[in-house]
LUMFI-100643 format. One line per 3 residues: number of its first residue (from 1); for each residue x, y, z of N, C-alpha, C, CB. Coordinates in Angstrom, 3 decimals. Glycine has a CB too. Layout:
% LUMFI-100643
NUM) X:Y:Z:X:Y:Z:X:Y:Z:X:Y:Z  ...
//
This chain:
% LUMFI-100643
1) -38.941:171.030:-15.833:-38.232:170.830:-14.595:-36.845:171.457:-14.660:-38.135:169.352:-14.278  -36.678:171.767:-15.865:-34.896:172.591:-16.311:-34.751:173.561:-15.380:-34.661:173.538:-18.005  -36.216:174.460:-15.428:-36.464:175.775:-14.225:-36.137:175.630:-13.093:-37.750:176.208:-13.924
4) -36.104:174.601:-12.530:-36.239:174.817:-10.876:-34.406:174.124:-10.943:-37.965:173.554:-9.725  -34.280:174.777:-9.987:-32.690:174.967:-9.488:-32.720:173.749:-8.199:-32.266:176.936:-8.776  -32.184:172.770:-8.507:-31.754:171.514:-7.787:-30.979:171.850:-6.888:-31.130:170.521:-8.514
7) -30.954:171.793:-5.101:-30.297:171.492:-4.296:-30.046:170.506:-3.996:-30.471:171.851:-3.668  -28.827:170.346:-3.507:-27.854:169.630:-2.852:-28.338:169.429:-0.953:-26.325:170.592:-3.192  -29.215:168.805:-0.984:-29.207:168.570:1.028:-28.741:167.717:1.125:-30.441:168.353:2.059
10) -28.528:168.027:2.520:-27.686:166.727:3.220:-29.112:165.576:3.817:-26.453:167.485:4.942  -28.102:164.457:4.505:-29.281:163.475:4.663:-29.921:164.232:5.975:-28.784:161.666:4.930  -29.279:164.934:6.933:-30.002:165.773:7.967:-31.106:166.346:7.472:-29.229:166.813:8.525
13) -31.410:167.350:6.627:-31.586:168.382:6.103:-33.044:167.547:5.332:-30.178:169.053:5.259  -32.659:166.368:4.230:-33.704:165.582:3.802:-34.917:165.208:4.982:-33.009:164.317:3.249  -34.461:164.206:5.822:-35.278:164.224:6.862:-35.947:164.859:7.421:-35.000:164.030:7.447
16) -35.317:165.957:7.857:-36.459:167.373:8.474:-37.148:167.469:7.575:-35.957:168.971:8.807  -37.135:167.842:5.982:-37.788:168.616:5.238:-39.205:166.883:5.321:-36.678:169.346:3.473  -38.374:165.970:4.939:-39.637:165.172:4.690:-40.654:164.647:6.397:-38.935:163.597:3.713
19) -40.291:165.147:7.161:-40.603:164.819:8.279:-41.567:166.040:9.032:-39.321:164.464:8.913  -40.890:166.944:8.493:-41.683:168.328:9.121:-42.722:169.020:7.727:-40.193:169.765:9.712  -41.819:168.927:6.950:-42.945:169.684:5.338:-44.088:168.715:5.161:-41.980:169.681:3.378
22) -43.609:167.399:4.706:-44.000:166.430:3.825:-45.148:165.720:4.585:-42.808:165.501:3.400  -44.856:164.933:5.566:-45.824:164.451:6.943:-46.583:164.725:7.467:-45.596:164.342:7.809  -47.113:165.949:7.785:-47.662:166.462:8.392:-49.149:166.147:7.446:-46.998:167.753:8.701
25) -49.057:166.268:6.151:-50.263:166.290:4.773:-50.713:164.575:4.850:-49.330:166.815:2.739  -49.962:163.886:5.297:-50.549:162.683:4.838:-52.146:161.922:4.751:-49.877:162.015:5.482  -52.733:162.628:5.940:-54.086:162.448:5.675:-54.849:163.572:4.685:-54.719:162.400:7.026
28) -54.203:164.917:4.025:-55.001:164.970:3.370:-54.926:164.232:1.730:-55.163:166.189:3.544  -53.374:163.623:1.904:-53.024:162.990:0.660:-53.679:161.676:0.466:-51.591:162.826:0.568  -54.046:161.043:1.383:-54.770:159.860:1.065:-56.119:160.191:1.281:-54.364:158.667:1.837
31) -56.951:161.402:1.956:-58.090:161.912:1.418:-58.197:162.115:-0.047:-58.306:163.031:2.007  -56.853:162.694:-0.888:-57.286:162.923:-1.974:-57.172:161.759:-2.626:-56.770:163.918:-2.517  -56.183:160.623:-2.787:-56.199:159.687:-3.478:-57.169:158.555:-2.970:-54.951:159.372:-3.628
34) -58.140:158.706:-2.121:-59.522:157.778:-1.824:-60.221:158.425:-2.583:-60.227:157.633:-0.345  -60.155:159.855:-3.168:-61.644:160.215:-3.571:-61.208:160.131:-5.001:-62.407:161.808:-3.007  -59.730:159.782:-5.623:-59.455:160.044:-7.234:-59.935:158.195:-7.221:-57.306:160.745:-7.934
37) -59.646:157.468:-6.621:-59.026:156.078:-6.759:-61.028:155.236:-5.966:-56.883:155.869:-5.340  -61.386:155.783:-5.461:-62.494:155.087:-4.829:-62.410:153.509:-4.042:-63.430:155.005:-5.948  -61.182:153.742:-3.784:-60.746:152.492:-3.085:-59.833:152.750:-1.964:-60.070:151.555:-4.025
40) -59.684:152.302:-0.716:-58.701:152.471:0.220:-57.212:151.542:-0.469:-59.387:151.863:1.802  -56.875:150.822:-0.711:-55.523:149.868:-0.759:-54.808:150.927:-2.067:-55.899:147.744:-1.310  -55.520:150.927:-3.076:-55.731:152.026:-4.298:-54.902:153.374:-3.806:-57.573:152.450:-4.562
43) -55.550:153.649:-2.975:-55.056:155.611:-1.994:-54.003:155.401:-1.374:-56.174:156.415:-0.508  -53.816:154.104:-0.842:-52.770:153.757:0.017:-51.278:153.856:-0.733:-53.085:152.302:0.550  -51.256:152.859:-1.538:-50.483:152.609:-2.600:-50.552:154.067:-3.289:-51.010:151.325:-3.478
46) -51.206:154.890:-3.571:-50.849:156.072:-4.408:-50.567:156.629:-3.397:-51.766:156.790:-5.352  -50.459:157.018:-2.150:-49.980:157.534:-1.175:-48.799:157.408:-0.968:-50.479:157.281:-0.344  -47.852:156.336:-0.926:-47.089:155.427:-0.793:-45.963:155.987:-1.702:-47.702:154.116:-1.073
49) -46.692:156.232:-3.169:-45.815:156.077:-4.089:-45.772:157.521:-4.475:-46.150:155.033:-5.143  -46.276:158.144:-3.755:-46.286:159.698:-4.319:-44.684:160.169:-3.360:-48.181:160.846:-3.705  -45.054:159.655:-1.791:-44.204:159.749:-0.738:-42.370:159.232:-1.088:-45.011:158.785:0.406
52) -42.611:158.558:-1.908:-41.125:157.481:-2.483:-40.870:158.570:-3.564:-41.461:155.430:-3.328  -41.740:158.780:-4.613:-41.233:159.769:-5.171:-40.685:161.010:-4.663:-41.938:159.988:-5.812  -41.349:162.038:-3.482:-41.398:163.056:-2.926:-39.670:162.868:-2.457:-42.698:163.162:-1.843
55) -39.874:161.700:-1.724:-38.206:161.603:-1.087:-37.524:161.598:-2.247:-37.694:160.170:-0.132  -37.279:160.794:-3.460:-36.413:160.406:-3.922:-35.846:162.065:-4.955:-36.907:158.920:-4.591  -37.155:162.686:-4.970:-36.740:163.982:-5.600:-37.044:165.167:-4.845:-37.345:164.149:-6.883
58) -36.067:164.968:-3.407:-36.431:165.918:-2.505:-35.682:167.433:-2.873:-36.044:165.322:-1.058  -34.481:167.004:-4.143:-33.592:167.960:-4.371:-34.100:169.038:-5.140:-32.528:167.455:-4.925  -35.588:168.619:-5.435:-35.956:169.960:-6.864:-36.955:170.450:-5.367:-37.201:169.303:-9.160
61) -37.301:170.054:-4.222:-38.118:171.147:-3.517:-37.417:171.888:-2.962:-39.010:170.815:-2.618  -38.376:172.999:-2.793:-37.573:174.352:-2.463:-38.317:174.473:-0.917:-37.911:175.922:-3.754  -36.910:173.970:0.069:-37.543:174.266:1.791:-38.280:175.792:1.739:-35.964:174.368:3.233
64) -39.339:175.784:2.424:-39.779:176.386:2.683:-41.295:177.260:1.876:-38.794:176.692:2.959  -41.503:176.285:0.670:-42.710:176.573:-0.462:-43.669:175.590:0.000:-42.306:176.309:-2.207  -44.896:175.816:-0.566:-46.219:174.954:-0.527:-45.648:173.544:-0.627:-47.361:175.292:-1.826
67) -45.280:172.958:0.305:-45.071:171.791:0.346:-46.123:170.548:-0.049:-44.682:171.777:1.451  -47.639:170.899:0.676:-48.872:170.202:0.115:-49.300:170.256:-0.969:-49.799:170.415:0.597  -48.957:171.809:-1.853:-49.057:171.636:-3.343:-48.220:170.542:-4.096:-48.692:172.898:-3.929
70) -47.155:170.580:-3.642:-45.898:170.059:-4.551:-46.624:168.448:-4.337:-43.873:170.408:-3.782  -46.666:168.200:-3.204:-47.292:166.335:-2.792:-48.264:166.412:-3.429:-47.794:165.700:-1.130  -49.177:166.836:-3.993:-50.912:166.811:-4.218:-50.323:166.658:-6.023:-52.223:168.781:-3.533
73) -49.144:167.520:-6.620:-49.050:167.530:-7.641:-48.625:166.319:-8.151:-48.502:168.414:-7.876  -47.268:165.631:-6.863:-46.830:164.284:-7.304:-48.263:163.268:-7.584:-45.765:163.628:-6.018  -48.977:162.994:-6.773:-50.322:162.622:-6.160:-50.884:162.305:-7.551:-51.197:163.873:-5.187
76) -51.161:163.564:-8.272:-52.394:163.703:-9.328:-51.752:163.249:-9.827:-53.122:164.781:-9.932  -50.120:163.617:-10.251:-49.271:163.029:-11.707:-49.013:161.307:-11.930:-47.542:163.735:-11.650  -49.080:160.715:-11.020:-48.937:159.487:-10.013:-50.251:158.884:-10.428:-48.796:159.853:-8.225
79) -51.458:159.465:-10.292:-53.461:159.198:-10.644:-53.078:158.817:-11.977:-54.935:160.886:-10.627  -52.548:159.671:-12.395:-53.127:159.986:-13.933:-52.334:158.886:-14.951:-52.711:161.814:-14.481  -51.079:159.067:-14.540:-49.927:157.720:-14.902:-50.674:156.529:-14.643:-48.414:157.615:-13.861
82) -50.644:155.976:-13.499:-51.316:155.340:-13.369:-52.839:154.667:-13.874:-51.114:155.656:-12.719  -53.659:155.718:-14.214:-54.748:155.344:-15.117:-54.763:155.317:-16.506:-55.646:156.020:-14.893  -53.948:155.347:-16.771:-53.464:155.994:-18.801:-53.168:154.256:-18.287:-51.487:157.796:-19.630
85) -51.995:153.561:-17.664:-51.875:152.778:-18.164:-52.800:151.405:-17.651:-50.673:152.842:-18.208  -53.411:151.859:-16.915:-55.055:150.591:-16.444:-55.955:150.822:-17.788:-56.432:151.280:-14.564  -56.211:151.891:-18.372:-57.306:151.774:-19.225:-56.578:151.052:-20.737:-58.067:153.423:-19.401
88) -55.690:151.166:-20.323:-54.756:150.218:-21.803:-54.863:148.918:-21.769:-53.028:150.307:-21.894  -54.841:148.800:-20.672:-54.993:146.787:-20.770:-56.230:146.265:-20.246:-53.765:145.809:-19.704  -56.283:145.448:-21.164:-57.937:144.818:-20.758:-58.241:144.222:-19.874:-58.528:144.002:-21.469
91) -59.650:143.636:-19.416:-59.874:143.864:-18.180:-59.683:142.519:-17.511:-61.164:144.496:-17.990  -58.797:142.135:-16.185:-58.399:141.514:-15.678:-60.066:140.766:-14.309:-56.997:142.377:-15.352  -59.728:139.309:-14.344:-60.860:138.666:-13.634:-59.882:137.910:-12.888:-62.065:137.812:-14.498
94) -59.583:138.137:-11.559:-59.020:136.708:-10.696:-60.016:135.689:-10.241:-58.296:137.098:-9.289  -59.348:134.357:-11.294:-60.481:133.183:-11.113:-60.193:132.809:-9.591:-60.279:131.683:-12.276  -59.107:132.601:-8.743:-59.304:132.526:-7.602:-59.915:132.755:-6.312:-58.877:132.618:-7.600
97) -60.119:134.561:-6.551:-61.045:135.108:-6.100:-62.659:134.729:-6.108:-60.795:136.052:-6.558  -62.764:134.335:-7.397:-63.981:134.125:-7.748:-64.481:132.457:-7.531:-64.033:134.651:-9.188  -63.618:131.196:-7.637:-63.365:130.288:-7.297:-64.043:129.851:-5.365:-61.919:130.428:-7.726
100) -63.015:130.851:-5.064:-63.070:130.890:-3.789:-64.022:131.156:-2.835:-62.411:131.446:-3.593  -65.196:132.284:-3.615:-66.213:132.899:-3.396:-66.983:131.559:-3.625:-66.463:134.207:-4.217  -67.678:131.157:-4.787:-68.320:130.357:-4.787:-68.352:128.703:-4.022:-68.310:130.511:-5.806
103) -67.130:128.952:-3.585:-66.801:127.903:-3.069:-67.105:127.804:-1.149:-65.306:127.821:-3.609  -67.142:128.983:-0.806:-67.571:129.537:0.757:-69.246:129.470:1.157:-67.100:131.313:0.870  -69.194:129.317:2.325:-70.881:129.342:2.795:-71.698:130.431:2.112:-71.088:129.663:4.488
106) -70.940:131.822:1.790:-72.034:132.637:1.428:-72.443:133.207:-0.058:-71.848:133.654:2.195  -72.285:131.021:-0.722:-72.933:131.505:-1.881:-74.325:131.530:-2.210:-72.473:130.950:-2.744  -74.985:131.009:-1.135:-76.557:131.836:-1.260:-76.858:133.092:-1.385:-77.318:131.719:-0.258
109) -76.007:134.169:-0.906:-76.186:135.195:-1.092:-76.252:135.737:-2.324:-75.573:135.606:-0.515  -77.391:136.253:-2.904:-77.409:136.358:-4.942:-76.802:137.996:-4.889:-79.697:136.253:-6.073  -76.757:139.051:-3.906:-76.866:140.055:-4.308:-75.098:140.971:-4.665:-77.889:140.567:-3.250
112) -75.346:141.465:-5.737:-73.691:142.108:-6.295:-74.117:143.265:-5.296:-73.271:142.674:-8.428  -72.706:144.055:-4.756:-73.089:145.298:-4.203:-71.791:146.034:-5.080:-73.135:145.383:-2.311  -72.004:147.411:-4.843:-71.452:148.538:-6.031:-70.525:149.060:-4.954:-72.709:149.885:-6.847
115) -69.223:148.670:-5.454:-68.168:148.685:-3.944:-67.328:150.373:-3.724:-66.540:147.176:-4.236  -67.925:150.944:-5.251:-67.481:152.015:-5.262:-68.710:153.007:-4.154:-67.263:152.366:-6.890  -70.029:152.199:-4.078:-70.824:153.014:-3.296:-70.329:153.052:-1.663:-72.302:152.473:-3.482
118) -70.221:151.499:-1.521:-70.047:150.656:-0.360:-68.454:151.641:0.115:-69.910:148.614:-0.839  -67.810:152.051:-0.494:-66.663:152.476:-0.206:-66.738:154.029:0.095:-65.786:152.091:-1.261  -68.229:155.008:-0.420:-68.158:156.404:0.342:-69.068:156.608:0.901:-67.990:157.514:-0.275
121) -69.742:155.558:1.357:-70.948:155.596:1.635:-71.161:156.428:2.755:-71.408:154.415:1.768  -70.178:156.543:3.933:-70.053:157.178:5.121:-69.278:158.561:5.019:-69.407:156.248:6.036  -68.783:158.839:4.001:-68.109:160.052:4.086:-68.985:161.396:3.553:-66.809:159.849:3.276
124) -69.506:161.422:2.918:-70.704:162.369:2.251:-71.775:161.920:2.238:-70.623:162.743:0.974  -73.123:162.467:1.871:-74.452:161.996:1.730:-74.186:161.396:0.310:-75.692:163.175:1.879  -74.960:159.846:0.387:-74.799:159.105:-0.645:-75.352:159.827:-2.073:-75.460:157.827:-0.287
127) -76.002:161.106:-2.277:-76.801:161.060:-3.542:-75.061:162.336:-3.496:-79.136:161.605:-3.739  -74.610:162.818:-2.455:-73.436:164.253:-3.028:-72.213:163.012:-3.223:-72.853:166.015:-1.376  -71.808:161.686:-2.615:-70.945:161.189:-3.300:-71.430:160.290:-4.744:-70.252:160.474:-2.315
130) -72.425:160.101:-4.917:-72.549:159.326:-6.148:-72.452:160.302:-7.322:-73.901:158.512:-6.186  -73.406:161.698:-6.920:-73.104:161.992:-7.868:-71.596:162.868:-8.369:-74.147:162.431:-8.032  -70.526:163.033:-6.907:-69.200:163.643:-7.425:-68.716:162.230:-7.875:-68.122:164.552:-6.212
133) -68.764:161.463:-7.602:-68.185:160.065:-7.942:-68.329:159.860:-9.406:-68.930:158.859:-7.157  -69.374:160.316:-10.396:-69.955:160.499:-11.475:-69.072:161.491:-12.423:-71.283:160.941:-11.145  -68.497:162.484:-11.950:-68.241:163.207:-12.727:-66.601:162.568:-13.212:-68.490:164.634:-12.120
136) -66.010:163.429:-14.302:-64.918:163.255:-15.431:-64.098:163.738:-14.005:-64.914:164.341:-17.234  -62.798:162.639:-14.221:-61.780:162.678:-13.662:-61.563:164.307:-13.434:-60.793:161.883:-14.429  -60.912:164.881:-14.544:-60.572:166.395:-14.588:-61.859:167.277:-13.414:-60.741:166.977:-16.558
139) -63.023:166.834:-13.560:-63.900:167.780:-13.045:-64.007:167.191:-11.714:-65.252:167.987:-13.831  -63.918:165.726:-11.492:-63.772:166.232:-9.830:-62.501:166.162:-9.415:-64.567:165.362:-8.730  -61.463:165.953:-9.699:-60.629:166.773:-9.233:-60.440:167.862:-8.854:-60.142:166.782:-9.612
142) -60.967:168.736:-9.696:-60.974:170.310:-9.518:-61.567:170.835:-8.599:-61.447:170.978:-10.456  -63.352:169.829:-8.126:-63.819:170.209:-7.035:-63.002:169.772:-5.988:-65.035:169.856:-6.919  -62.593:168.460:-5.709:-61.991:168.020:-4.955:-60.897:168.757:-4.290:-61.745:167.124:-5.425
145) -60.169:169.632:-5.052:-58.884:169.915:-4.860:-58.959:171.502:-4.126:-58.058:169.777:-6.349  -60.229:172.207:-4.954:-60.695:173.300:-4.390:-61.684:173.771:-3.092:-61.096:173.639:-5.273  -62.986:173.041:-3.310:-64.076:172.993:-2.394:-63.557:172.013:-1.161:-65.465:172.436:-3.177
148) -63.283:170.772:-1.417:-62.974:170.009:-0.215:-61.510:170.321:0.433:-63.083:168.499:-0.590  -60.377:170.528:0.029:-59.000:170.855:0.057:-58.489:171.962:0.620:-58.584:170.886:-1.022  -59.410:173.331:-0.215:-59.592:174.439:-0.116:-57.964:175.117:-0.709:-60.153:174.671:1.385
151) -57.838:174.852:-1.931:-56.336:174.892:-2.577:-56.713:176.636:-3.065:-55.923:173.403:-4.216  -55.906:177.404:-3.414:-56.161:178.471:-4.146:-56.269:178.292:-6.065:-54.978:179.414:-3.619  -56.748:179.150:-6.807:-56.621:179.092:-8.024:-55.325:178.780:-8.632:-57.048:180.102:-8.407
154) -54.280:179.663:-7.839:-52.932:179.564:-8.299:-51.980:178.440:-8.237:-52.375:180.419:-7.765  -52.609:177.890:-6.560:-52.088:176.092:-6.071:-52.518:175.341:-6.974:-52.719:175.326:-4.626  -53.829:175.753:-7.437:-54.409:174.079:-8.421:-53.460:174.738:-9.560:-56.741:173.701:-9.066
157) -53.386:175.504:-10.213:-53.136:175.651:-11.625:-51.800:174.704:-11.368:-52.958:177.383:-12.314  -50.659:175.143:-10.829:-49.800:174.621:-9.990:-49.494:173.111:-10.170:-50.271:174.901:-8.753  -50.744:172.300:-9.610:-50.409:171.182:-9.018:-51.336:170.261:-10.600:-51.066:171.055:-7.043
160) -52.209:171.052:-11.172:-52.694:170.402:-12.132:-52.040:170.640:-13.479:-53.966:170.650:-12.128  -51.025:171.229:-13.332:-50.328:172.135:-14.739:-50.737:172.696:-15.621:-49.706:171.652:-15.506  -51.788:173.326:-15.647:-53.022:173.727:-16.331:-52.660:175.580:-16.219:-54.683:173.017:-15.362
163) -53.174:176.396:-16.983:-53.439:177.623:-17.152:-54.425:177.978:-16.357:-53.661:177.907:-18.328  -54.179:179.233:-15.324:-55.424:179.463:-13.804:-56.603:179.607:-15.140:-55.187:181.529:-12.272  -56.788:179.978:-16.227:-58.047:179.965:-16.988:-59.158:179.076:-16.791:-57.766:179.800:-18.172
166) -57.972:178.178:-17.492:-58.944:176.616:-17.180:-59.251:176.097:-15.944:-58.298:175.365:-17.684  -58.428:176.022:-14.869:-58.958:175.799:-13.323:-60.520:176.680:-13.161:-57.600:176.554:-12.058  -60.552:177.806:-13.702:-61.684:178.384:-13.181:-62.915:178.095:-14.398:-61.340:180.044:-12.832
169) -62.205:177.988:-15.429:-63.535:177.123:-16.424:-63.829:175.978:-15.991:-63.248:176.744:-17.962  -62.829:175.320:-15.568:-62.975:173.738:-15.298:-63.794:173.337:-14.070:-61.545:173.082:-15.087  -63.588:174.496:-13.161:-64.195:174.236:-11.893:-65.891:174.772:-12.049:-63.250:175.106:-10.641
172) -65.987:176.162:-12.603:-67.462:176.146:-12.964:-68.137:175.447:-14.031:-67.799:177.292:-13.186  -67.747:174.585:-14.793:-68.521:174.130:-15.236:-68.365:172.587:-14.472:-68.445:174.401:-16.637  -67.544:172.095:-13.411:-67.927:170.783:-12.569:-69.153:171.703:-11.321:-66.076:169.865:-11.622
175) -68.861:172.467:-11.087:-70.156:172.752:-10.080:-71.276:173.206:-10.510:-69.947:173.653:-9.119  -71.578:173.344:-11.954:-72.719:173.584:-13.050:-73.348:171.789:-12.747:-71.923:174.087:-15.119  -72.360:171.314:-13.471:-72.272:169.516:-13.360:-73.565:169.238:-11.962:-70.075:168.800:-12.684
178) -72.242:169.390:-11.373:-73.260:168.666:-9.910:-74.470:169.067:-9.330:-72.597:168.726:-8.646  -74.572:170.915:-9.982:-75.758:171.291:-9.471:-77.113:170.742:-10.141:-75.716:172.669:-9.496  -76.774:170.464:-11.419:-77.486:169.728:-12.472:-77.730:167.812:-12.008:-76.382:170.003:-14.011
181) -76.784:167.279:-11.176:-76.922:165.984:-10.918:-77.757:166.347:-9.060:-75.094:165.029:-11.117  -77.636:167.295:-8.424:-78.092:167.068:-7.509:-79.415:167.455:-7.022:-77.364:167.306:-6.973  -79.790:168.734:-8.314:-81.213:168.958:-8.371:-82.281:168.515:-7.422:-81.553:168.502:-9.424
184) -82.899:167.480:-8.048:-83.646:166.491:-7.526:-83.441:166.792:-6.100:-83.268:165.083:-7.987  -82.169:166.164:-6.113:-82.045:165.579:-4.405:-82.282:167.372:-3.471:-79.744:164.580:-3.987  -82.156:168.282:-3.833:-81.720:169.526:-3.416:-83.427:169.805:-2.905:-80.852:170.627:-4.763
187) -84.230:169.504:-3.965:-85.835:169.741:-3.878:-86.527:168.855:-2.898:-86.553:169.475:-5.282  -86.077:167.698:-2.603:-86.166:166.481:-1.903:-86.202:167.031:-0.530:-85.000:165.436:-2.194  -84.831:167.771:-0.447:-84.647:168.165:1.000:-84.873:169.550:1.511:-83.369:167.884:1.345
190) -85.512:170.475:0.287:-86.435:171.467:1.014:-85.962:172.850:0.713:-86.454:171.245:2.607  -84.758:172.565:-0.470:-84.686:173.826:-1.253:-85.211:174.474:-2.209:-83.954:173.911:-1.594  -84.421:175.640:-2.420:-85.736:176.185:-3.544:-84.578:176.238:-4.943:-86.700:178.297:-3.018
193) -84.949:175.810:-5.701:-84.150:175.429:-6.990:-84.601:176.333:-7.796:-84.311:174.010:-7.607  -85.450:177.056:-7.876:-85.705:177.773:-8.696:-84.829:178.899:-9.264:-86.624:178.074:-8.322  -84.636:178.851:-10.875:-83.129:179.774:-11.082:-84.326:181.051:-11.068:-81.787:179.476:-12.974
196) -83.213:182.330:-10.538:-83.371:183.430:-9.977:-82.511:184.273:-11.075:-82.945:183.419:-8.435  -83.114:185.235:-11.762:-81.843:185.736:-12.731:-81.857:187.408:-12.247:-82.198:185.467:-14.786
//
């Protein structure tokens, strides 16, 4: 961050930039943090906190650059922080929640539902979100960020801090991935899978 040359804006100057640059992305920023996070409150809150950051270090953006890169980068850096330190601590049960449940009319109901399904169920065909839902953080991101986003090689390298090498290793071998998880379903619906060399 030594590199980038810190301005001085005024609070005028802040506002526009976060009002006209910054704002305008917000739905694709909580598109991306629903599909890293598989939860709405989850996307919200990383939305939230990408945006608090964005303001609070409005002085290292440079008016007038990829503004949606720079948010998408807070975004991922924000994911990733964030999950380094969830997978560190063990796993949390609210007895209240659970208390409470059993305690309501609909504890006849025996059946668990898979809330990560229940949660994309409407946005993609359930067998193309289960199985991007499946893949390594790093690899759907990459689709995510490219195929759905439509970022360039140079934006992701960018926003993922990665060498454009690896963006393009990383990305063909997640769409190797999925073509391999969606197979099946691809033959199901009347394609021809057959590799062609």
């Amino acid at each position: 961050m030594s590199e980038v040359q810190r301005r001085k804006y005024s609070q005028e100057e802040k506002n526009a930039i976060f009002d006209g640059e910054f704002m305008p992305h917000i739905d694709s920023m909580y598109n991306f943090g629903y599909r890293l996070t598989f939860d709405e409150d989850d996307a919200k809150d990383l939305v939230q906190d990408t945006y608090l950051k964005a303001y609070r270090f409005i002085n290292s953006f440079e008016q007038g650059t990829n503004a949606k890169a720079w948010l998408f980068r807070i975004l991922k850096n924000s994911f990733i922080n964030e999950y380094r330190k969830k997978s560190k601590q063990p796993a949390k049960v609210d007895y209240q929640e659970v208390e409470t449940y059993y305690n309501s009319d609909d504890v006849h109901y025996q059946s668990t539902s898979d809330l990560r399904a229940e949660s994309v169920k409407d946005m993609l065909g359930d067998e193309i979100s289960n199985a991007l839902n499946s893949l390594a953080v790093d690899f759907r991101t990459v689709i995510i960020l490219c195929d759905l986003e439509g970022f360039t090689y140079e934006e992701m390298a960018k926003i993922l801090d990665i060498p454009i090498g690896t963006v393009r290793s990383r990305l063909h071998r997640a769409r190797n991935l999925l073509k391999e998880k969606l197979q099946g379903y691809a033959q199901n619906m009347g394609y021809n899978t057959d590799e062609e060399e």
